[in-house]
LOFI-483739 format. One line per field, with one value per residue (C-alpha): x, z, y. Coordinates in steps of 0.2 Angstrom, whole numbers, plus 5000, padded with zeros to 4 digits. Each point is the difference from the previous one (the first is absolute). Example, Ala and Ser with C-alpha at 12.3 -4.5 7.8 and 13.67 -1.06 7.14 Angstrom:
<nodes>
X	(5062 5006)
Z	(5039 4997)
Y	(4978 5017)
</nodes>
This chain:
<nodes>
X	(5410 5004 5003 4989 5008 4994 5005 4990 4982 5000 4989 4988 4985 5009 5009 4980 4994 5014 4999 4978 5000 5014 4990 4985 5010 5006 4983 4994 5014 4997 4980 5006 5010 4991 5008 4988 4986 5010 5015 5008 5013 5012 5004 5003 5013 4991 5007 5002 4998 5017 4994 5011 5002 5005 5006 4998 4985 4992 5016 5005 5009 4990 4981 5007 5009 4983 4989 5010 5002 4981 4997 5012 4989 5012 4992 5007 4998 5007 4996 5018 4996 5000 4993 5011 4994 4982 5004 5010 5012 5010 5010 5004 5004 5009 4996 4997 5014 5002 5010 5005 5019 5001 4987 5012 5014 4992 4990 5011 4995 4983 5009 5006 4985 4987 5013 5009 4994 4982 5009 5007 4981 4994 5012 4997 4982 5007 5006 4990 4987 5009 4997 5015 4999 5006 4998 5012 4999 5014 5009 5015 5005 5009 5013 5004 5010 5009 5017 4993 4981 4990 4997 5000 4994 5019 5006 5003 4986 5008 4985 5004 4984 4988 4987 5009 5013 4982 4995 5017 5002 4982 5008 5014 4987 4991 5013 5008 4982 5001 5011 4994 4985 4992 4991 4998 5005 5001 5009 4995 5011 4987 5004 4989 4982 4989 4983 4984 4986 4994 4982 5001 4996 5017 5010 5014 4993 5016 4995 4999 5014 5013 4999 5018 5007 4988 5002 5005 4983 4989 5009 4998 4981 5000 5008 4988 4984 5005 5003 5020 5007 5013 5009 5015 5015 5014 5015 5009 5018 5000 5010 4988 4996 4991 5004 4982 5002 4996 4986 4994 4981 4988 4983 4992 4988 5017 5007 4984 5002 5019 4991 4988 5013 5013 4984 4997 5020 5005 5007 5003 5020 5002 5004 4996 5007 4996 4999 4984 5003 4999 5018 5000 5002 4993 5006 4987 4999 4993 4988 4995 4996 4990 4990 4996 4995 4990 4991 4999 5004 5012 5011 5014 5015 5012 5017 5006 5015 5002 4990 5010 5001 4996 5010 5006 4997 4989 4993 5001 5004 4986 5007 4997 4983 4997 5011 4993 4981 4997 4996 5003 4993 4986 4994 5015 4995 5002 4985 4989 5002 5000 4980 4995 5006 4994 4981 4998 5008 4987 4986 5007 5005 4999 5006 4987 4988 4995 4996)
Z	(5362 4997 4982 4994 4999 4988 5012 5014 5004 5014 5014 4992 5010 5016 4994 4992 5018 5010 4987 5001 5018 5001 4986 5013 5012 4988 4996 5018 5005 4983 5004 5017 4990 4997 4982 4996 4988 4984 4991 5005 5014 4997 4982 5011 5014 5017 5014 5016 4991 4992 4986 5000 4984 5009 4987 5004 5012 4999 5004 5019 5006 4989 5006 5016 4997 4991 5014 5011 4990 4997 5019 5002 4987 4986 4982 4992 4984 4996 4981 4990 4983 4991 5017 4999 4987 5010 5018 5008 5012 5012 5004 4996 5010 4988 5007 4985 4996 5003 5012 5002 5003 4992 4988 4994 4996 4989 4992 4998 4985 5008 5015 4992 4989 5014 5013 4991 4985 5008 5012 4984 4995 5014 5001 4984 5002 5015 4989 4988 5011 5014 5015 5012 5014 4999 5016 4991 5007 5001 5008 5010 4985 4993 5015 4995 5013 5011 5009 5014 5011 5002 4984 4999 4986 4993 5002 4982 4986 4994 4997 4994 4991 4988 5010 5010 4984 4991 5015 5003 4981 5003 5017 4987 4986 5016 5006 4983 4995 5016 4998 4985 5010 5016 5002 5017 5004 5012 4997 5013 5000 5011 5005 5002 5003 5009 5006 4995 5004 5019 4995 4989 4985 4989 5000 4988 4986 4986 4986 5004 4986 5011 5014 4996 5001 5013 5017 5014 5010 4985 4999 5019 4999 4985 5010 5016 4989 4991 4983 4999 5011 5008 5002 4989 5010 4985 5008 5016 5002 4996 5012 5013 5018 4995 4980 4994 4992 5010 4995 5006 5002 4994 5006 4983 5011 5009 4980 4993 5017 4995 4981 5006 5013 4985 4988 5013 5003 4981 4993 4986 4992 5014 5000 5015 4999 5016 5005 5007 5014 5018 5002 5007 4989 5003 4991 4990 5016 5010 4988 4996 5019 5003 4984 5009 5014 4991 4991 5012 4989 4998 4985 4994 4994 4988 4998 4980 4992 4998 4989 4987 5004 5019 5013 5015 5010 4999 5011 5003 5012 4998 5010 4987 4996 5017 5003 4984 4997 5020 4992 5009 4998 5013 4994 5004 5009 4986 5007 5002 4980 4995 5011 4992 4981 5006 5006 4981 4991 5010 4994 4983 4995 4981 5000 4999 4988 5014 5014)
Y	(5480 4982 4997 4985 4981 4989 4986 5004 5004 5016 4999 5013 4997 5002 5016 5007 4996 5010 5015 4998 5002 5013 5009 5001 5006 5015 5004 5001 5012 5011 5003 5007 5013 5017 4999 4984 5001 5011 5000 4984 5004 4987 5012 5016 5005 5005 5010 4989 4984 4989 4990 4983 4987 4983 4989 4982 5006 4982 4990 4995 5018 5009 4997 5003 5016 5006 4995 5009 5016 5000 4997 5017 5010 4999 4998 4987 4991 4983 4997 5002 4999 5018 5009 5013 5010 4997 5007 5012 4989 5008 4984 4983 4985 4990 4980 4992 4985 4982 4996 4983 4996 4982 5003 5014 4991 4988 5015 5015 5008 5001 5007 5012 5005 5002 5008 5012 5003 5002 5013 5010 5002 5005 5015 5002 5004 5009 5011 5004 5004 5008 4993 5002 4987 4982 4987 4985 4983 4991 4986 4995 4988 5015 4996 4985 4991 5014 4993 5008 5002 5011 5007 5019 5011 5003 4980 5000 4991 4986 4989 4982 4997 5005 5005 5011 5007 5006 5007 5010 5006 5009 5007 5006 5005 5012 5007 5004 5006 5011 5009 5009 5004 5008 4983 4994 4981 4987 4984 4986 4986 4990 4980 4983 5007 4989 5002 5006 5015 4995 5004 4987 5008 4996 4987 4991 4991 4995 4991 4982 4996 5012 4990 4991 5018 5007 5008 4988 5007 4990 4985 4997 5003 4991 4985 5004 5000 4983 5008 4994 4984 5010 5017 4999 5009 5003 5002 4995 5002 5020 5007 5005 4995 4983 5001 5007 5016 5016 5013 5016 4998 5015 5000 5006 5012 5009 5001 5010 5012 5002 5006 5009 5010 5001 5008 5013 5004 5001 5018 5008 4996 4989 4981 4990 4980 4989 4980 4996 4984 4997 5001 4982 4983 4984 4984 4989 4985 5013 5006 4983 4999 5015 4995 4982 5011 5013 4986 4986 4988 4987 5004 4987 5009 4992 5008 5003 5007 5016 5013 5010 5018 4996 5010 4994 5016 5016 5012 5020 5011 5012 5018 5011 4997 5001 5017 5008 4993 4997 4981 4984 4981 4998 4984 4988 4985 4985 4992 5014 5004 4983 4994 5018 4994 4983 5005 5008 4984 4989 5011 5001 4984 5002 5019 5014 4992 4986 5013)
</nodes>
């Protein structure tokens, strides 16, 4: 649901190519329903069966969060555009946003556009059609900067900027929406996701124009494949243990469990809001180190100013979604994620059009 920019040219080809094979992958789990063959039964509502929208199903969390839902026999569809009025949903996953910190503060409008007002449509369409469950995906950029670590669910959302202030006015927007309803919604605030499916079958592929503002994970392979001189480290005299910032890294495939968990535990008039991280932070020089490792490479690392909107310290304590949803990070060695990423970099240098 990213709204068009006359400034940039998308990666289509690479998005057509995740949705073409996750398409297949629809089709072969509906010819295995006894439903197949008649009235289409994406329009109907079926006993037994949970029918999710994921918006944003091509993107990075997405196409992992609809791999996994179809490998669990949920019936998902992924196109956004005027579905609703086509399917019977039972749910949502709500992924679809941009959602790059620095970017955000030099495009805030746009920010704002695609995060919240996207969110408002959604509910709207919601609405209108009735479906009563909401999985929201959010982000700890609502906290801002807490005075205090680790974050817990009620640290209060001061987020500091735009990115994280669009995404907390649709957390307000939901909540407000809620409670006028019997909806059923789960707000993860999840953390730095890393990481990508260990068959190999998805992986990160930004537009190659997002780079600047891109996840640290793709600037070091893009430094390790010879794409970019250098890693660029911005920031070294936050106060931390050796001056990088400190980040709470999220294995993208223990996120989409923490989804699928908080789909199956969602009820009726009842709210469920939770951070999604290991628990544990780790400063950008040790990421920079297990990347060299992950990769083998020798990656030279020049040392900037700071980035504007950066935090100097992030990372959750993650109790109650362990307590309530029996979820907790299994994926956590820095290394391990990364040669996993890494492996599906190398075989995909030029996104998912040069497979």
């Amino acid at each position: 649901m990213d709204f068009g920019d006359t400034r940039r040219k998308p990666n289509f080809a690479g998005k057509i190519a995740v949705a073409a094979a996750l398409t297949v992958m629809c089709i072969l789990v509906l010819k295995q329903s006894p439903g197949f063959g008649g009235t289409s039964v994406f329009s109907r509502h079926e006993t037994g069966v949970t029918h999710v929208l994921v918006t944003g199903g091509a993107g990075y969390i997405g196409s992992h969060a609809t791999l996994r839902l179809l490998t669990d026999n949920y019936r998902v569809t992924i196109v956004v555009n005027k579905m609703f009025s086509e399917n019977a949903f039972d749910a949502v996953m709500h992924f679809a946003a941009v959602a790059y910190v620095g970017e955000s503060t030099q495009e805030p409008l746009r920010y704002y556009h695609n995060i919240t007002s996207n969110t408002l449509t959604v509910l709207e369409a919601m609405a209108a059609h009735n479906v009563k469950t909401l999985i929201y995906s959010s982000t700890c950029a609502t906290y801002g900067e807490p005075d205090t670590m680790p974050i817990v669910e009620t640290t209060p959302q001061i987020p500091i900027n735009p990115y994280g202030k669009a995404k907390k006015m649709s957390e307000d927007i939901i909540l407000d929406f809620s409670k006028k309803s019997n909806m059923a919604v789960m707000i993860l605030r999840y953390f730095n996701v890393i990481g990508s499916d260990p068959e190999g079958r998805l992986g990160e592929a930004p537009r190659p124009e997002l780079r600047e503002h891109g996840r640290i994970s793709g600037a070091c392979f893009d430094a390790a494949s010879g794409i970019i001189p250098g890693l660029k480290v911005r920031g070294t005299d936050y106060p931390t243990a050796d001056g990088t910032c400190v980040r709470d890294y999220i294995d993208v495939t223990d996120l989409v469990d923490a989804h699928v968990k908080a789909l199956g535990k969602a009820e009726p008039n009842k709210v469920g809001i939770y951070n999604v991280g290991t628990g544990k932070g780790r400063s950008v020089k040790e990421f920079v180190e297990a990347c060299k490792k992950a990769t083998g490479a020798t990656i030279k690392v020049d040392y900037l100013d700071r980035r504007p909107g950066d935090y100097a310290e992030v990372y959750s304590n993650p109790a109650k979604i362990r307590d309530e949803l029996n979820w907790t990070a299994q994926h956590t060695d820095l290394r391990e994620s990364l040669a996993t990423a890494w492996k599906w970099q190398k075989a995909h240098p030029g996104g998912y059009g040069s497979a």
